[in-house]
C-alpha atoms as one frame of an Amber mdcrd trajectory, in Angstrom:
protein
 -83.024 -41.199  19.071 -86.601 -41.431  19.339 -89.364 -41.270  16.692 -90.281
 -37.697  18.253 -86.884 -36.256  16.817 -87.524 -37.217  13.603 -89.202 -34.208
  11.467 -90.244 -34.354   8.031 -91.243 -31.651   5.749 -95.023 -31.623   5.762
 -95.537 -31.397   2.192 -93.485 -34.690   1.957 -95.664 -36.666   4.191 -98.539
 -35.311   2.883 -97.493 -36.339  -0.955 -96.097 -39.944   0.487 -99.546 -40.447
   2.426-101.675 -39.140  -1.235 -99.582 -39.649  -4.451 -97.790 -43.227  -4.622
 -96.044 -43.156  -8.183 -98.476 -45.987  -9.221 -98.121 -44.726 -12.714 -94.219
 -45.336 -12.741 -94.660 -48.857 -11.421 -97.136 -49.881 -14.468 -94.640 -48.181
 -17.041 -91.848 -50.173 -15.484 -93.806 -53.313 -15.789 -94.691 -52.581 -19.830
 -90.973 -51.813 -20.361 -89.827 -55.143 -19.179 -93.001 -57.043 -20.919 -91.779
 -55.367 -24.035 -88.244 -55.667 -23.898 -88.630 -59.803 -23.524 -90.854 -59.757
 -26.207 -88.440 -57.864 -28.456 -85.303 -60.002 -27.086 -87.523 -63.192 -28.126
 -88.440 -61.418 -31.715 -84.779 -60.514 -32.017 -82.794 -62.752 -30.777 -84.230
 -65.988 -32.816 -84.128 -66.148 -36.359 -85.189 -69.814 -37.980 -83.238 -69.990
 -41.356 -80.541 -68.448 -43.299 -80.878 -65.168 -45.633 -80.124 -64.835 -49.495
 -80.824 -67.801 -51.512 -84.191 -69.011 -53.121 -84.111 -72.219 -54.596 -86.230
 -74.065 -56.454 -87.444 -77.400 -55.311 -88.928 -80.160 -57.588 -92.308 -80.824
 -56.005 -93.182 -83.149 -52.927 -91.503 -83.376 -49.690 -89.697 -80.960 -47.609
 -86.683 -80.971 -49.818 -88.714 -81.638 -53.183 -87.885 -85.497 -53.244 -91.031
 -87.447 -53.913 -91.496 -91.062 -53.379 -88.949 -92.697 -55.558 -87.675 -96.641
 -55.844 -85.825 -97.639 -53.011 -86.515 -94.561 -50.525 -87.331 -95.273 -47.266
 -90.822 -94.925 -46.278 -91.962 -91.682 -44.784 -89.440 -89.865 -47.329 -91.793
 -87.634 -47.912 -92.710 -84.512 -45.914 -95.022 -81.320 -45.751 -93.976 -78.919
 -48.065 -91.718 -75.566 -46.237 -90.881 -72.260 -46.621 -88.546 -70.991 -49.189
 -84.477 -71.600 -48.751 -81.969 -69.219 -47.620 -77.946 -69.513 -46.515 -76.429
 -68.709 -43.251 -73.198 -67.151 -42.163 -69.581 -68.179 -41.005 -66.343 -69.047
 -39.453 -63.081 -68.113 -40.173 -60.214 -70.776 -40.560 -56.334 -70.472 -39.193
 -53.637 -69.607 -41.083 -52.682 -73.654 -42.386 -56.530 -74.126 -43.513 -57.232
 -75.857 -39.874 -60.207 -74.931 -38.038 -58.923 -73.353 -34.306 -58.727 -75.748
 -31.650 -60.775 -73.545 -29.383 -63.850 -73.796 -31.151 -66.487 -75.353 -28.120
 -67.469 -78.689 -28.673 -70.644 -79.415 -31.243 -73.665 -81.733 -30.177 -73.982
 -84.372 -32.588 -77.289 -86.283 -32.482 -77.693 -89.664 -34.841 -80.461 -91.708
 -34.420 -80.453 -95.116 -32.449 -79.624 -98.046 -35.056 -83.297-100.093 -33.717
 -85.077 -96.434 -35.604 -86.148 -96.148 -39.143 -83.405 -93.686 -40.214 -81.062
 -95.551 -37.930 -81.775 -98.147 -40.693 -81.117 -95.793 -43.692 -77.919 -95.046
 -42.229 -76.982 -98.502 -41.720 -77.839 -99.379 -45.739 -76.005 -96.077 -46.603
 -73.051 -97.503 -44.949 -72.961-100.463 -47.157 -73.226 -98.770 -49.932 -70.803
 -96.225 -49.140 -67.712 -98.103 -47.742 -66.323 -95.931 -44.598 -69.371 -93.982
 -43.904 -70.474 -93.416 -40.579 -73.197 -90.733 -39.166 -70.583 -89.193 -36.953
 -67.929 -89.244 -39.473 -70.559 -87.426 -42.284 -72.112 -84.851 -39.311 -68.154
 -83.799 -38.724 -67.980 -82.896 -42.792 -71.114 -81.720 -42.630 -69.894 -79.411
 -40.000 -67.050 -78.062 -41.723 -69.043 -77.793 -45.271 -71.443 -75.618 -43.023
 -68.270 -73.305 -41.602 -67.340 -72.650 -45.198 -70.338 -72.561 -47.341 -71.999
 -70.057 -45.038 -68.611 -67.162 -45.483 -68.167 -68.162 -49.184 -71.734 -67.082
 -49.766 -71.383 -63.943 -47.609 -68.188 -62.676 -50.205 -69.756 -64.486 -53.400
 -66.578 -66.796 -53.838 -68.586 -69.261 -56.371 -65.223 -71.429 -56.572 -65.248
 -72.357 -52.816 -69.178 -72.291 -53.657 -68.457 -75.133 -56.254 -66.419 -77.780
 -54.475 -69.706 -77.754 -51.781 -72.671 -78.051 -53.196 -74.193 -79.863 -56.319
 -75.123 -77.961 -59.323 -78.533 -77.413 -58.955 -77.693 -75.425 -55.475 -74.850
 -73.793 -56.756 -77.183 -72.046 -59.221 -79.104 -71.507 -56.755 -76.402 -69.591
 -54.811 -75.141 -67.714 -57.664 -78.517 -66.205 -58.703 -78.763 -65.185 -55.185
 -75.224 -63.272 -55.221 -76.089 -61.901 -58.462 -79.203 -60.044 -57.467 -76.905
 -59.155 -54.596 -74.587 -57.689 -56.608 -77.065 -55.870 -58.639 -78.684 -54.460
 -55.779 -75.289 -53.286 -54.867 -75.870 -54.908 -51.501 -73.530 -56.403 -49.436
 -74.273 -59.622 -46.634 -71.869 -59.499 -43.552 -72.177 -62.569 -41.781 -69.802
 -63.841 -38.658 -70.592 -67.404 -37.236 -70.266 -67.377 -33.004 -70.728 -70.786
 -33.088 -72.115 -73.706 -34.038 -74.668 -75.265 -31.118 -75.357 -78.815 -32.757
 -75.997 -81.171 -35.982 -78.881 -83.388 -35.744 -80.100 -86.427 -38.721 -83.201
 -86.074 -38.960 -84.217 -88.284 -41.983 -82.423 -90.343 -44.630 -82.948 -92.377
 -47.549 -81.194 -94.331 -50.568 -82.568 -94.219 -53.484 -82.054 -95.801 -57.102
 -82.959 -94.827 -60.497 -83.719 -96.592 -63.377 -79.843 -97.248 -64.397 -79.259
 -98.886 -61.591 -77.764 -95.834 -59.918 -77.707 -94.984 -56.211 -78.135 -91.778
 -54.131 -77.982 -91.191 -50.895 -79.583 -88.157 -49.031 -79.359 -86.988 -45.448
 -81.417 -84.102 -43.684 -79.323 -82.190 -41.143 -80.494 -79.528 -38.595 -78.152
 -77.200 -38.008 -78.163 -74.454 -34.733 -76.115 -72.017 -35.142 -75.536 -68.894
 -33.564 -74.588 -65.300 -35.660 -74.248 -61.742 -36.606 -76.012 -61.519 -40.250
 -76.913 -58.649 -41.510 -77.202 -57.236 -45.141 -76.216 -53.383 -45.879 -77.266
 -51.567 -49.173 -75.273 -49.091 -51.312 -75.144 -46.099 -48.301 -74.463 -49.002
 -45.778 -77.679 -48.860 -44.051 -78.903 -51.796 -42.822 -81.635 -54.178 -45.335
 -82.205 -56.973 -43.489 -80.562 -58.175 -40.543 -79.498 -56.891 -37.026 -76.092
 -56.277 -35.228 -77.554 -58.547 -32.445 -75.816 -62.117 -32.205 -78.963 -64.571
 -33.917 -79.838 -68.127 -33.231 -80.579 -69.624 -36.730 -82.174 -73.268 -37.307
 -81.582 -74.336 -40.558 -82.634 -77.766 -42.603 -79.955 -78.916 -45.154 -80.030
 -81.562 -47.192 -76.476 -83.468 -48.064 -76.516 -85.828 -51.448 -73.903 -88.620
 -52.619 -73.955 -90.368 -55.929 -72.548 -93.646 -55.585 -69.890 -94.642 -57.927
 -68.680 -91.346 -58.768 -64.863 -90.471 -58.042 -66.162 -87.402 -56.062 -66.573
 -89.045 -52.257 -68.414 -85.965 -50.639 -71.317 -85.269 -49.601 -72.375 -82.038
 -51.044 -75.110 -79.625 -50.464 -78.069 -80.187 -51.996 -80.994 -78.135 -51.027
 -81.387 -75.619 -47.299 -84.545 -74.726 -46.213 -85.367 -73.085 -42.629 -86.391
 -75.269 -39.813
């Protein structure tokens, strides 16, 4: 068949010779501009929702220079804290086997905080930073659903007092509101020391404090009274937290507990 047998309407050649649909093409590009800048708006969220705590002054966590902290303890101050959102466990308490491995990343020993691990380990007989990023791990799977349903007495055995008040005004104004937080934890992407010092107070008395960052990935979202959505989105979130685990040496209580959370 030759090019001569082929017979188009002549209104259609005339409108594919005149009118190309440039106007579609620019609306298509907008739409995809804007959809990657809503997906990026979306689809990252640095720090968890809820809790406001208050911080003693000076450094990122509130803990000034103090005897025997390492040096560069102190840090820029940062936004308020909040708390994130969680796992579920099996039926005997155990976590699920198939939950994807977790990046753990502890300093080299030759670094500062690689240092401040090192003393914390001789002052805390069986600690090691992959040992405490595992608990801190799990402490993270269960403080973040224990917030979402206000169970203070899981709340309790986490976190030190000051943060537990913390928490518990948080649930209370919750409550009030006659809000409620829905949170469910996807996963949890990696744990990562970022700073750590030892410090001792006038008796004598040692703590030790590590700074964790935590990604995570989850559905948070918190409903009000008619269910409509306050804060929050159905879309799965990638959240970068800061929290800070302390340890009192000496005491009969061995964990590390949850001190302070800020966002990343």
């Amino acid at each position: 068949m030759s090019s001569d047998d082929i017979h188009l309407p002549a209104g259609l050649m005339a409108h594919a010779g005149h009118s190309f649909p440039w106007d579609l093409v620019v609306l298509f590009v907008l739409a995809v501009v804007l959809g990657v800048r809503l997906y990026r708006v979306l689809g990252r969220r640095v720090g968890m929702q809820g809790v406001r705590q208050e911080r003693p002054g000076g450094g990122r966590f509130g803990f000034g220079p103090q005897k025997g902290a390492a040096p560069d303890a102190t840090r820029p101050g940062a936004p308020p804290p909040l708390p994130g959102q969680a796992s579920g466990k099996g039926d005997n308490g155990a976590f699920a086997a198939t939950v994807p491995d977790v990046d753990y990343e502890i300093p080299a020993p030759v670094t500062r905080v690689g240092g401040v691990l090192a003393e914390i380990g001789t002052t805390f007989p069986g600690f090691s930073p992959s040992g405490f990023l595992k608990d801190a791990e799990d402490t993270f799977r269960q403080v973040v659903p224990a917030f979402a349903v206000g169970d203070r007495a899981a709340l309790e055995k986490l976190l030190t007092p000051a943060a537990l008040e913390s928490f518990s005004a948080a649930i209370d104004v919750r409550t009030q509101a006659g809000e409620t937080q829905r949170s469910d934890l996807r996963g949890v992407e990696s744990l990562s020391i970022l700073d750590a010092m030892l410090m001792s107070a006038e008796d004598g008395q040692r703590t030790g404090r590590i700074e964790v960052r935590i990604v995570s990935r989850q559905v948070n979202i918190l409903t009000d009274r008619q269910g409509d959505p306050v804060v929050g989105t159905e879309a799965v979130t990638e959240f970068h937290d800061l929290w800070l685990f302390e340890r009192v040496a000496g005491q009969s209580d061995a964990q590390w507990r949850l001190a302070a959370s800020c966002p990343a």
